[in-house]
ZANUKOL-486064 format. One record per residue (C-alpha): x, y, z; residue in one letter. Coordinates in nm, 2 decimals. Last residue first. Layout:
REM residues N
(atom (X; Y; Z); a),
...
***
This chain:
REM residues 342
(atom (-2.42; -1.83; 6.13); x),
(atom (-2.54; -1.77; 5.76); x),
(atom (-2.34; -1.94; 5.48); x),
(atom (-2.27; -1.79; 5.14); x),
(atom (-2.13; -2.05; 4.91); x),
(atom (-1.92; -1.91; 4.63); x),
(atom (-1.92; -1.84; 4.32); x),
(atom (-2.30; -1.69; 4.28); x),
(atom (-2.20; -1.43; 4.53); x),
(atom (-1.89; -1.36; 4.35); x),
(atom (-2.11; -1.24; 4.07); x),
(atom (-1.90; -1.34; 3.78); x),
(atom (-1.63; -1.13; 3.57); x),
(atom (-1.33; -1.41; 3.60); x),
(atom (-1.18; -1.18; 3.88); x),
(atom (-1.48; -1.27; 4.10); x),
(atom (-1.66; -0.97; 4.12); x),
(atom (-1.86; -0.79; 4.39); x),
(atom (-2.08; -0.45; 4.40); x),
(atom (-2.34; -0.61; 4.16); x),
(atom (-2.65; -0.38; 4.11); x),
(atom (-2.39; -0.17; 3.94); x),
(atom (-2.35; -0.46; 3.67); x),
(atom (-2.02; -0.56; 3.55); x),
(atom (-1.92; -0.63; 3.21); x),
(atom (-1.75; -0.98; 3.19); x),
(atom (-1.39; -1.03; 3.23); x),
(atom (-1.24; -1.31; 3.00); x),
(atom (-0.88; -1.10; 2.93); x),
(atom (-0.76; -1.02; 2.60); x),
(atom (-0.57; -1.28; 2.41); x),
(atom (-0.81; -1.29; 2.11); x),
(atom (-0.89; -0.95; 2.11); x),
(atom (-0.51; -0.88; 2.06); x),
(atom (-0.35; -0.68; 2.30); x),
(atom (-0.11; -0.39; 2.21); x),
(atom (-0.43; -0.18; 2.08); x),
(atom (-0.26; 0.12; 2.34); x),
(atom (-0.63; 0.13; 2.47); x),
(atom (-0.61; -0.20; 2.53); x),
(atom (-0.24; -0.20; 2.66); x),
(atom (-0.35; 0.03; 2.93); x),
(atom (-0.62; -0.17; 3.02); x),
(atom (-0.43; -0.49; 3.05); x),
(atom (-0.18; -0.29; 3.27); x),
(atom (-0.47; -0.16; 3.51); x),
(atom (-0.59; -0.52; 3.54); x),
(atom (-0.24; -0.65; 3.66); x),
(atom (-0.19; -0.34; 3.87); x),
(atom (-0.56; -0.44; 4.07); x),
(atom (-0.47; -0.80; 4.09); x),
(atom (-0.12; -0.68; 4.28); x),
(atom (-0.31; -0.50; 4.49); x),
(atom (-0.59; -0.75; 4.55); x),
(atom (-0.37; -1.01; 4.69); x),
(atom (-0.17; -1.31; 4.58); x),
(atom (-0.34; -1.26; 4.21); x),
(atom (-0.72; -1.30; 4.12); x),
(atom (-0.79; -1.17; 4.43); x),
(atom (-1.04; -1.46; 4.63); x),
(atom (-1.35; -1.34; 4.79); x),
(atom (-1.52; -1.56; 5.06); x),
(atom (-1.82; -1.46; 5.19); x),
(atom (-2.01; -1.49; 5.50); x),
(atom (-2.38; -1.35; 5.67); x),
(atom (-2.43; -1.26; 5.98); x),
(atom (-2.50; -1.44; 6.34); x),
(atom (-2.23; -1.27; 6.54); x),
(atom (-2.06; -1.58; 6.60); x),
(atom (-2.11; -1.72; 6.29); x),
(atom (-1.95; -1.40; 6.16); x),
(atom (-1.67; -1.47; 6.38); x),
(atom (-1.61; -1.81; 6.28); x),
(atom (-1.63; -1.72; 5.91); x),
(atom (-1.35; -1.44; 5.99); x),
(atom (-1.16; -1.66; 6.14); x),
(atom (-1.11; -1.88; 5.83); x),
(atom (-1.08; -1.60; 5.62); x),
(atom (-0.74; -1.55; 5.80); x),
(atom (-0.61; -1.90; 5.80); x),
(atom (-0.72; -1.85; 5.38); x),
(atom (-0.50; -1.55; 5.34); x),
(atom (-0.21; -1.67; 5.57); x),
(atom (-0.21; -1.98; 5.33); x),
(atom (-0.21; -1.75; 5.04); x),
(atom (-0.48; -1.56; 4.80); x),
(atom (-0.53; -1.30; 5.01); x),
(atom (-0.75; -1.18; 5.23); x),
(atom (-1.10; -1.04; 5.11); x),
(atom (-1.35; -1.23; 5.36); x),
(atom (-1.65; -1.07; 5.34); x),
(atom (-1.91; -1.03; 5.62); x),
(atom (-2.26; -0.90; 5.57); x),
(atom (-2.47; -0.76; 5.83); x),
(atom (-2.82; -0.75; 5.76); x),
(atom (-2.89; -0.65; 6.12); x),
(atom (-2.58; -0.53; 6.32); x),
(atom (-2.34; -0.79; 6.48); x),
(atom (-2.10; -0.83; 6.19); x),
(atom (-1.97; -0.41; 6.28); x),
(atom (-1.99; -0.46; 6.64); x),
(atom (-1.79; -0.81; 6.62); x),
(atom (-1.52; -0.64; 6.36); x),
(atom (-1.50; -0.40; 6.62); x),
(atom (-1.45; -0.66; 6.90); x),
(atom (-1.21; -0.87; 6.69); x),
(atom (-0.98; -0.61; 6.58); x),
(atom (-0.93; -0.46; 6.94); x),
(atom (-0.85; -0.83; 7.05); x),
(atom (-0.52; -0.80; 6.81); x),
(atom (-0.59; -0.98; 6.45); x),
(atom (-0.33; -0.88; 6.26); x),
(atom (-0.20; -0.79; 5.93); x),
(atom (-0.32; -0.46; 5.91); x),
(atom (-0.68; -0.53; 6.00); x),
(atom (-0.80; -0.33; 5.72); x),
(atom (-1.16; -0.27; 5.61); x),
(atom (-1.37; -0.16; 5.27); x),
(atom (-1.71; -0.06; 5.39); x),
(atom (-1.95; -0.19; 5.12); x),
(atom (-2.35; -0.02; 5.03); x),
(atom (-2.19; 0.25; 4.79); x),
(atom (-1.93; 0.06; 4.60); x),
(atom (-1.62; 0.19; 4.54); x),
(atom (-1.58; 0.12; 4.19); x),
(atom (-1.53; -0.27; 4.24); x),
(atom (-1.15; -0.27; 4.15); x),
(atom (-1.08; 0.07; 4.31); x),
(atom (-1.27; -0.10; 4.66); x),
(atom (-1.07; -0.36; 4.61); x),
(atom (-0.76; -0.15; 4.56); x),
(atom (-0.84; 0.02; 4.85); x),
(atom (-0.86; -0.24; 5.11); x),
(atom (-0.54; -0.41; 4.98); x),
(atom (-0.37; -0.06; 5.05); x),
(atom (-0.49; -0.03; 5.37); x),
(atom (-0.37; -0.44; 5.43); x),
(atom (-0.48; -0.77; 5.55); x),
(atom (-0.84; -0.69; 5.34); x),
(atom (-1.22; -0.74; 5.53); x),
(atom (-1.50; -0.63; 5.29); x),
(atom (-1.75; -0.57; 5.50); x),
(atom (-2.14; -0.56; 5.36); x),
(atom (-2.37; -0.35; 5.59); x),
(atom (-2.31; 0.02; 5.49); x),
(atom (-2.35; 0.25; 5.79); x),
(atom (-1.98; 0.33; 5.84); x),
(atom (-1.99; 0.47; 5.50); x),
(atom (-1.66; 0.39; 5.30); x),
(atom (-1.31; 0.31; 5.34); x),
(atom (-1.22; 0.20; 5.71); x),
(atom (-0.87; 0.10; 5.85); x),
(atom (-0.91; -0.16; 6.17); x),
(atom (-0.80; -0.23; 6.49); x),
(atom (-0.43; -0.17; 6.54); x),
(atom (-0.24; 0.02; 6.81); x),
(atom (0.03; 0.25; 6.81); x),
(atom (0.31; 0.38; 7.01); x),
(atom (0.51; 0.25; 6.73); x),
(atom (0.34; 0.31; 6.38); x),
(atom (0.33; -0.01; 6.18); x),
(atom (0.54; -0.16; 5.91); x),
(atom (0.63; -0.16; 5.58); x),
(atom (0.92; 0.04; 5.43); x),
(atom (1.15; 0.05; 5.08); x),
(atom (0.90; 0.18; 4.83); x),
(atom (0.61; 0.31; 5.13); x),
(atom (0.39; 0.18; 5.36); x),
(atom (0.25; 0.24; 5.73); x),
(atom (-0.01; 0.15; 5.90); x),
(atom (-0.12; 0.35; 6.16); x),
(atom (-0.27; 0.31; 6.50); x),
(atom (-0.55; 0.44; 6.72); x),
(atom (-0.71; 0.73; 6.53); x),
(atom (-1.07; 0.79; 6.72); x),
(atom (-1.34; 0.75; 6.47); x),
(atom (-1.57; 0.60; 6.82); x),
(atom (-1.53; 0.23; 6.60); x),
(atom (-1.20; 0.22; 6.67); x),
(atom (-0.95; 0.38; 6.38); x),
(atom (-0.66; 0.30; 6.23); x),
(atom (-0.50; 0.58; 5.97); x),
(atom (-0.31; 0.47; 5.66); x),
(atom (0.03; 0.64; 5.62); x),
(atom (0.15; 0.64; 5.34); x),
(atom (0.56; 0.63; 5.27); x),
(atom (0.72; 0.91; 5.01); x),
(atom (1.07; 0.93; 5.27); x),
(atom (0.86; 1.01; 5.57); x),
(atom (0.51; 0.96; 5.55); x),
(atom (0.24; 1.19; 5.42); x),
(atom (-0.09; 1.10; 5.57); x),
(atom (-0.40; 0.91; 5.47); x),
(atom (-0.73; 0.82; 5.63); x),
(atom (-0.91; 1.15; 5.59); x),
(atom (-1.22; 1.12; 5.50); x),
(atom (-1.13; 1.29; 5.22); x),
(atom (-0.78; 1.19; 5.16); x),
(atom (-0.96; 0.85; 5.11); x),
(atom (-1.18; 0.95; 4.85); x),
(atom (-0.93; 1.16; 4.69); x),
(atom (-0.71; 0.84; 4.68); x),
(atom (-1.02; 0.64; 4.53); x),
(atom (-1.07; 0.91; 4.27); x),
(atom (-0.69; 0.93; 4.14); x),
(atom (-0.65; 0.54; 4.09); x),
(atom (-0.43; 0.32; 4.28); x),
(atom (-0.18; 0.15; 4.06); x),
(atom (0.02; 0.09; 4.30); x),
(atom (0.38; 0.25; 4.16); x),
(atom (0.23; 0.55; 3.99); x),
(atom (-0.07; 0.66; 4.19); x),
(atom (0.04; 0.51; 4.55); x),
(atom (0.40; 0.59; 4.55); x),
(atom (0.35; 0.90; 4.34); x),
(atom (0.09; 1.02; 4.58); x),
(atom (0.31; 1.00; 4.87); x),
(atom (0.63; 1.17; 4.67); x),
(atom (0.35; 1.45; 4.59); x),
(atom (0.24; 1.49; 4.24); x),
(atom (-0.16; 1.55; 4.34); x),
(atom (-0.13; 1.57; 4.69); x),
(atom (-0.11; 1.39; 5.01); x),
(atom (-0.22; 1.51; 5.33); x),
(atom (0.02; 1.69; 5.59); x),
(atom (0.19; 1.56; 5.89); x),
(atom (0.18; 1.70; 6.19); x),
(atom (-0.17; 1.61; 6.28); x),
(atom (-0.03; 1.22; 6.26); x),
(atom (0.28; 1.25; 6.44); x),
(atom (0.04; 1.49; 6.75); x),
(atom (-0.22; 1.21; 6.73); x),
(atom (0.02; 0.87; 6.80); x),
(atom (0.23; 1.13; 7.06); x),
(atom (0.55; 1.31; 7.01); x),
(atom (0.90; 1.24; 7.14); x),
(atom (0.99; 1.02; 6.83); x),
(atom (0.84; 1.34; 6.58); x),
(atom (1.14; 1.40; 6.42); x),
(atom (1.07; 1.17; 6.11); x),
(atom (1.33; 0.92; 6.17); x),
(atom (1.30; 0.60; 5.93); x),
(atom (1.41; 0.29; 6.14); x),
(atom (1.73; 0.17; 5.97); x),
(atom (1.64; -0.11; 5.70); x),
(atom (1.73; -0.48; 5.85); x),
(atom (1.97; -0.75; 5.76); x),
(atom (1.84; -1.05; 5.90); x),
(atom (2.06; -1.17; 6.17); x),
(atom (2.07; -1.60; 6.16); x),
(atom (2.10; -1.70; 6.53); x),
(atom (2.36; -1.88; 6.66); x),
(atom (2.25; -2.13; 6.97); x),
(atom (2.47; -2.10; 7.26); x),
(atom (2.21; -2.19; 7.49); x),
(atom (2.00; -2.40; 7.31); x),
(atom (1.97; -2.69; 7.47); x),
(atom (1.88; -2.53; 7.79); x),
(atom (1.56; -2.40; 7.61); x),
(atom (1.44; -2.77; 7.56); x),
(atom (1.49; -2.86; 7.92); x),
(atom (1.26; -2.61; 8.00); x),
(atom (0.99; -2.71; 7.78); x),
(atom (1.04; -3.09; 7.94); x),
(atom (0.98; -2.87; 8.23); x),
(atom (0.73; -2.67; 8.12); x),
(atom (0.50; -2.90; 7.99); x),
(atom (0.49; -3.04; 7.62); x),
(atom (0.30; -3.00; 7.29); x),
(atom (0.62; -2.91; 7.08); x),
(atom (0.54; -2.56; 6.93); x),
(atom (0.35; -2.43; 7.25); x),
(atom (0.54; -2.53; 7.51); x),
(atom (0.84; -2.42; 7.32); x),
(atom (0.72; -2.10; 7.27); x),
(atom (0.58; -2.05; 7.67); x),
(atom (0.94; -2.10; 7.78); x),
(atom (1.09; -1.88; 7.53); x),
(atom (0.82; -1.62; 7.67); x),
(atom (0.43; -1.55; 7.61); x),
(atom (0.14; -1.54; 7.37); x),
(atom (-0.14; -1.74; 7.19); x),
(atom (-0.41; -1.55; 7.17); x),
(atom (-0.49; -1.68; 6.78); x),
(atom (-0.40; -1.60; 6.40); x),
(atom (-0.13; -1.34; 6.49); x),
(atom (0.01; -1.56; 6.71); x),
(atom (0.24; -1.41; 6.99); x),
(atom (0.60; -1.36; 7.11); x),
(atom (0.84; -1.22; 7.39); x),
(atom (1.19; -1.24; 7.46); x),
(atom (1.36; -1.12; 7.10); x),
(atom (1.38; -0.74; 7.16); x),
(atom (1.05; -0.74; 7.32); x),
(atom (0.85; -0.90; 7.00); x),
(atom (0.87; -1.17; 6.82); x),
(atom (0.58; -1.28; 6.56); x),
(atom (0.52; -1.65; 6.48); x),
(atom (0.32; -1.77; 6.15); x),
(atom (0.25; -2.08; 6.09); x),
(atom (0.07; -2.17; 5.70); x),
(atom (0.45; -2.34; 5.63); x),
(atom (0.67; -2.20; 5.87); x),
(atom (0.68; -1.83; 5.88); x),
(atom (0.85; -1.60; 6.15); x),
(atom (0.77; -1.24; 6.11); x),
(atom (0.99; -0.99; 6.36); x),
(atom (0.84; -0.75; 6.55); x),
(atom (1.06; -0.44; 6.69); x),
(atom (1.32; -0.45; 6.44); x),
(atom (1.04; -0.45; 6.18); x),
(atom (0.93; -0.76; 5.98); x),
(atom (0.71; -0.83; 5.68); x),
(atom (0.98; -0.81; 5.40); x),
(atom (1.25; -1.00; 5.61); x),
(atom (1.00; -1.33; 5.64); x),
(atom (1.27; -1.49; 5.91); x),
(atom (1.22; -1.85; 5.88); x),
(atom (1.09; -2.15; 6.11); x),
(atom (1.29; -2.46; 6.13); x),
(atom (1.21; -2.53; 6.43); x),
(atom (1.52; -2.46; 6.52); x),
(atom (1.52; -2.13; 6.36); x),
(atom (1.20; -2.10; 6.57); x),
(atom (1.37; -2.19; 6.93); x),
(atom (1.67; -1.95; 6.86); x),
(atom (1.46; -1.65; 6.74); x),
(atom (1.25; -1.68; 7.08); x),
(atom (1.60; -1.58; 7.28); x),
(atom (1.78; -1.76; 7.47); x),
(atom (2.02; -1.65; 7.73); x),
(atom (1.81; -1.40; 7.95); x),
(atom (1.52; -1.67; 7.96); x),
(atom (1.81; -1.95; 8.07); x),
(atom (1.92; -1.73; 8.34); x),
(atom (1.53; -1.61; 8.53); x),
(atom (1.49; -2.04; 8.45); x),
(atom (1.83; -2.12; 8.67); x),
(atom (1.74; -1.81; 8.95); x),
(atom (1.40; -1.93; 8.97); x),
(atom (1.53; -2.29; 9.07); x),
(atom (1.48; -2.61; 8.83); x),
***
């Protein structure tokens, strides 16, 4: 096959095409216009460059159509090649997409967007969104807005601020009633709750993941709550390595309770391993620690309302403060599960 042929058949098929064939599917609620989420069972696919480029979020796997096929079917390019000329023609399915929010900041840079924007406050769209619809309680958000990791978003979204392990802002995450996503012009590598001194890390998929647990276990002193943001660029990995890599390091995999959750922890044990600290595995109660975090707040509510008889009323044991982590039955997680040193 001549350059010209494969420069033609790149142009005409697009990564879309080779996953719908492959019976992956769009996950609407995860993508943006600029990275679409493709999930096939535990798989996940994200394309990027308008539909000609793609990676693995769970590995370094990259490239083009050509490099997609190779790497779904197990073949060499030009059996790869021949695979892509099938599908010229191909129909995609078109998700139906929210517009891009415009903030009037597209001509500025990742640190003039987020200087520009202001903090949320008590009764602000922002703190609405987190406080009313999330569940997160006032002192965690004061905590946050304190060091601050949070910004006022357009149309009552958060913005959750990335940062390398200088403090530098290098990405943000951002969230709101109808919008999930991450800054463009950004780059991910981890949200941080807490002191950067304290040696147990409690790695979440999400800012707002990371600060329910950290609601849920009263923000514990010795525990820096992390985000990766759904990702796991090589920025993530190093500063996850630097964090793991210091004496009585202790590495905590808080992902949720899904298939992406547990691919996720999975890495996490390698890396710690690596590194040579210890490794956890914390399960949410629910899908993820946000929605375990409303569920509790609700049973709480209905407590103190008397709604709930005793004998319906949840099994959660009284926590100890000289035990910062608790499986959602009220146990030491530690006890739960296996702790392995690399």
């Amino acid at each position: 096959m001549k350059r010209r042929e494969i420069e033609a058949l790149r142009e005409q098929v697009r990564c879309a095409a080779v996953l719908e064939q492959a019976r992956f599917a769009i996950d609407i609620k995860e993508s943006t216009r600029r990275a679409v989420k493709f999930r096939r069972g535990g798989e996940i696919i994200i394309v990027t460059h308008e539909g000609r480029g793609w990676f693995d979020p769970l590995s370094d796997a990259k490239g083009d159509v050509f490099g997609l096929v190779e790497h779904l079917d197990h073949v060499g390019f030009l059996e790869g090649a021949d695979r892509v000329a099938d599908l010229v023609g191909f129909e995609t399915t078109e998700p139906e997409w929210q517009p891009a929010s415009r903030d009037g900041g597209c001509n500025l840079s990742l640190a003039e967007r987020w200087q520009a924007r202001r903090s949320p406050w008590p009764d602000s769209s922002t703190w609405r969104y987190l406080n009313g619809e999330r569940r997160l309680p006032a002192p965690i958000l004061c905590e946050a807005i304190k060091a601050g990791l949070l910004r006022e978003g357009p149309r009552g979204s958060i913005w959750a601020a990335h940062t390398d392990n200088a403090g530098v802002v290098t990405g943000l995450e951002a969230r709101g009633p109808q919008y999930r996503g991450f800054a463009s012009g950004g780059a991910k590598v981890l949200f941080r709750l807490g002191l950067d001194t304290a040696l147990r890390l409690a790695v979440t998929e999400a800012a707002i993941d990371a600060m329910s647990l950290a609601a849920i276990e009263e923000l514990h002193d010795g525990t820096l709550y992390l985000s990766t943001g759904g990702g796991w660029s090589p920025a993530t990995q190093a500063a996850l390595r630097e964090l793991a890599s210091r004496p009585d390091a202790r590495l905590v995999a808080a992902t949720d309770a899904n298939t992406q959750g547990d691919l996720f922890a999975t890495r996490l044990r390698s890396l710690a391993e690596d590194a040579g600290c210890e490794w956890t595995r914390l399960r949410p109660a629910e899908e993820d620690w946000n929605e375990t975090l409303k569920v509790r707040e609700k049973e709480k509510r209905e407590r103190k309302a008397g709604s709930v008889p005793h004998s319906h009323r949840p099994r959660q044991g009284r926590r100890r403060p000289a035990e910062p982590a608790l499986d959602p039955a009220g146990r030491d997680a530690g006890a739960r599960q296996a702790v392995m040193k690399g």
